[in-house]
C-alpha positions as CSV (number, residue, x, y, z in Angstrom):
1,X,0.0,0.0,0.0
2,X,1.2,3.6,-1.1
3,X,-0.1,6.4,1.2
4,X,-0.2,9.8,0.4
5,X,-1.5,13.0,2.4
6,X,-2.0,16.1,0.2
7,X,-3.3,18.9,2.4
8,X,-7.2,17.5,3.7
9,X,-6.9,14.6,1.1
10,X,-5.9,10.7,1.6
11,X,-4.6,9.0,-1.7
12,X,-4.3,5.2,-0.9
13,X,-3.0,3.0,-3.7
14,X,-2.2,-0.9,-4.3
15,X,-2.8,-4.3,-4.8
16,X,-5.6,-6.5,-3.0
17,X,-6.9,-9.6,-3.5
18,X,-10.4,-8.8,-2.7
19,X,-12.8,-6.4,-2.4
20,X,-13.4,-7.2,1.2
21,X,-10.1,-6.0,1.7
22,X,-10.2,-2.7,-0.3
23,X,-13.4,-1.3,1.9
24,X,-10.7,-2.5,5.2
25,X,-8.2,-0.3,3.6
26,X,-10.3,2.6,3.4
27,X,-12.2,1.9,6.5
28,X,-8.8,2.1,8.5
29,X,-8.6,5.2,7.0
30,X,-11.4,6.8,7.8
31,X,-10.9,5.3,11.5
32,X,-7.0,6.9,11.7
33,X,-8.1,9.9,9.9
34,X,-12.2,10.8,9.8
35,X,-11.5,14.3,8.5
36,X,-10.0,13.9,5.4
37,X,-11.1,12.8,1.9
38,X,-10.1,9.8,0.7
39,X,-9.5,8.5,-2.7
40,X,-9.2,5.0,-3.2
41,X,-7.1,3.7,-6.0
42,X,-6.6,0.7,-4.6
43,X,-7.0,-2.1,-7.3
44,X,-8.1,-5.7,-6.7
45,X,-6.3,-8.5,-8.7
46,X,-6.4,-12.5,-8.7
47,X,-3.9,-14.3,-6.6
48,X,-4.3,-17.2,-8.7
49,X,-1.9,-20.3,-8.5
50,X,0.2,-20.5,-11.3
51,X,-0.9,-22.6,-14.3
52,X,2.3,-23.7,-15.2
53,X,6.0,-24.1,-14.0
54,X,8.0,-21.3,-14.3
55,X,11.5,-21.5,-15.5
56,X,14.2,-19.1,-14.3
57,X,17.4,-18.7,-15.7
């Protein structure tokens, strides 16, 4: 998570792997800071095992 303060604004940004866990980010938030705006960019993305073997080199 990447978090900003700009003046009376909250910018929080990332990766989640659920919704669920988006509305916590922003609900922490609002709980550490009630008074300020917050714009979620916050982005949910699968968490998926991988399909196949991955081969390093």
């Amino acid at each position: 998570m990447r978090v900003t303060v700009r003046g009376d604004h909250v910018v929080v940004s990332g990766d989640v792997v659920t919704e669920q866990r988006r509305a916590e980010v922003a609900e922490v938030i609002r709980d550490v800071a009630p008074d300020l705006v917050i714009h979620n960019d916050v982005r949910v993305v699968a968490a998926d095992e991988p399909t196949r073997r991955e081969e390093l080199t």
